[in-house]
N, C-alpha and C positions, 0 to 999 in steps of 0.2 A: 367871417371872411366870405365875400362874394362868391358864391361858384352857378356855375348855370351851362348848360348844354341846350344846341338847337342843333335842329336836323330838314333839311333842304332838298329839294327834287330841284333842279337846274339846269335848264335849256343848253347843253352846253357840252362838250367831249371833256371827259377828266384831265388828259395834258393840259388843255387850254385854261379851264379853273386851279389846274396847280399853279399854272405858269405867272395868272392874276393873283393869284395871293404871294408867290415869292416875287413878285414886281412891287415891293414894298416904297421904292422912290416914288411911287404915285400914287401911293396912300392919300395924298394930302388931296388932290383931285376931284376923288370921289367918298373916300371912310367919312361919315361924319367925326366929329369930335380929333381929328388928326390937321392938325396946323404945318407939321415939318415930316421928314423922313431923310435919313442918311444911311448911305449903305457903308460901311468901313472895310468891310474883307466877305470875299465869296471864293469860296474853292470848293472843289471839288473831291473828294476821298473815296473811291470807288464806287459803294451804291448812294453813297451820303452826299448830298450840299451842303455845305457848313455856310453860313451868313452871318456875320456882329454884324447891328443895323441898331440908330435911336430912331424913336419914334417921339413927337413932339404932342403929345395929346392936352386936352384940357377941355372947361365948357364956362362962358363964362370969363371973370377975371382972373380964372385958377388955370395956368396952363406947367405942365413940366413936362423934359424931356427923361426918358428910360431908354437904357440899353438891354437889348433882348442878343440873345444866342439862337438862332433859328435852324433845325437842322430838315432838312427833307431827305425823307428815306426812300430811295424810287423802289424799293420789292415790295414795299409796304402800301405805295402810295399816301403817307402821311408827311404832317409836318410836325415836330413839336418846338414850340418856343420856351422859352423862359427867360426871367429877367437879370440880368448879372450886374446893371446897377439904374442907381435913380429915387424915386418917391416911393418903390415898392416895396415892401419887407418878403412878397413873394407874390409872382407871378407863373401860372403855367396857361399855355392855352393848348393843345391839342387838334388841327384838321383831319378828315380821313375823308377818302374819296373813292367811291365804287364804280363803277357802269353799270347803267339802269339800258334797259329796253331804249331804242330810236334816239338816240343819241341823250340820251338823260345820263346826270352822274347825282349821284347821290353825295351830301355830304356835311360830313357829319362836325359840329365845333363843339370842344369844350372849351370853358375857361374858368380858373381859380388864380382868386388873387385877394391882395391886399395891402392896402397903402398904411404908408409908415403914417401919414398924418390923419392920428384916430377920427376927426372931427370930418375930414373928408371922405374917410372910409365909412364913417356914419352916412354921410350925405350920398356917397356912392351908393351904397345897399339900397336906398328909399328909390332911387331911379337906375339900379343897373339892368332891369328885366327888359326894362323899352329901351334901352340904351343897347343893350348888345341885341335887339331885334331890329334896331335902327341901320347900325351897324352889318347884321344879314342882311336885310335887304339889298344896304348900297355893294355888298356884294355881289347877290342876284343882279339887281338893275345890271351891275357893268359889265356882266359875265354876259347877260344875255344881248346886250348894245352890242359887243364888241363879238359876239361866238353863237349868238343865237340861231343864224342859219347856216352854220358849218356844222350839219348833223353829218354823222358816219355816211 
């Protein structure tokens, strides 16, 4: 099963990079390997966002869509996702977000997963290290396009 963590310095105020990762409808825009994105329900539960949202991912002639459960905790400043249906047998991803020095946030992704279809989850593993670094980036890149010079 894939798992892998990266950790990021980020031109950029922590509201502003939470705000871009819960702005999942414009995944397709900019994430590599994201074709679609729907949001189905957002509300709110006191310090919780609660979000059902599919993501339409794939590379290649291999594309499927997954339904993830996404919650953001504002005391925490995290997110965690996971998968409630789709190609996965199990998905988690985890964001965490700090304040660094002159407007930097720190922050931090895990992800463990694995696809129902062995053959693809083989073919995942041999390319998921540059694949979810591809992935950071077009994070970085849009955080800093969009927030790079709205330091504190």
């Amino acid at each position: 099963m894939p798992k892998a963590s990266i950790k990021r310095l980020i031109e950029c105020k922590k509201e502003d990079l939470i705000d871009l990762v819960l702005d999942i409808e414009n995944y397709p825009e900019f994430v590599p390997f994201c074709f679609d994105a729907k949001i189905y329900e957002n509300k709110n539960e006191g310090d919780l966002t609660k979000i059902i949202a599919d993501l339409t991912i794939g590379k290649g002639p291999f594309k499927d869509t997954y339904k993830s459960d996404v919650v953001f905790n504002k005391k925490e400043d995290s997110i965690h996702v996971k998968n409630i249906d789709g190609p996965l047998n199990h998905l988690t991803n985890n964001w965490t977000f700090s304040d660094k020095k002159n407007g930097i946030t720190e922050v931090t992704f895990d992800i463990n997963f694995e696809i129902k279809n062995k053959f693809l989850n083989t073919v995942m593993e041999a390319s998921f290290k540059f694949g979810l670094e591809k992935i950071a980036d077009a994070f970085q890149k849009r955080a800093e396009e969009l927030f790079g010079n709205s330091k504190n």
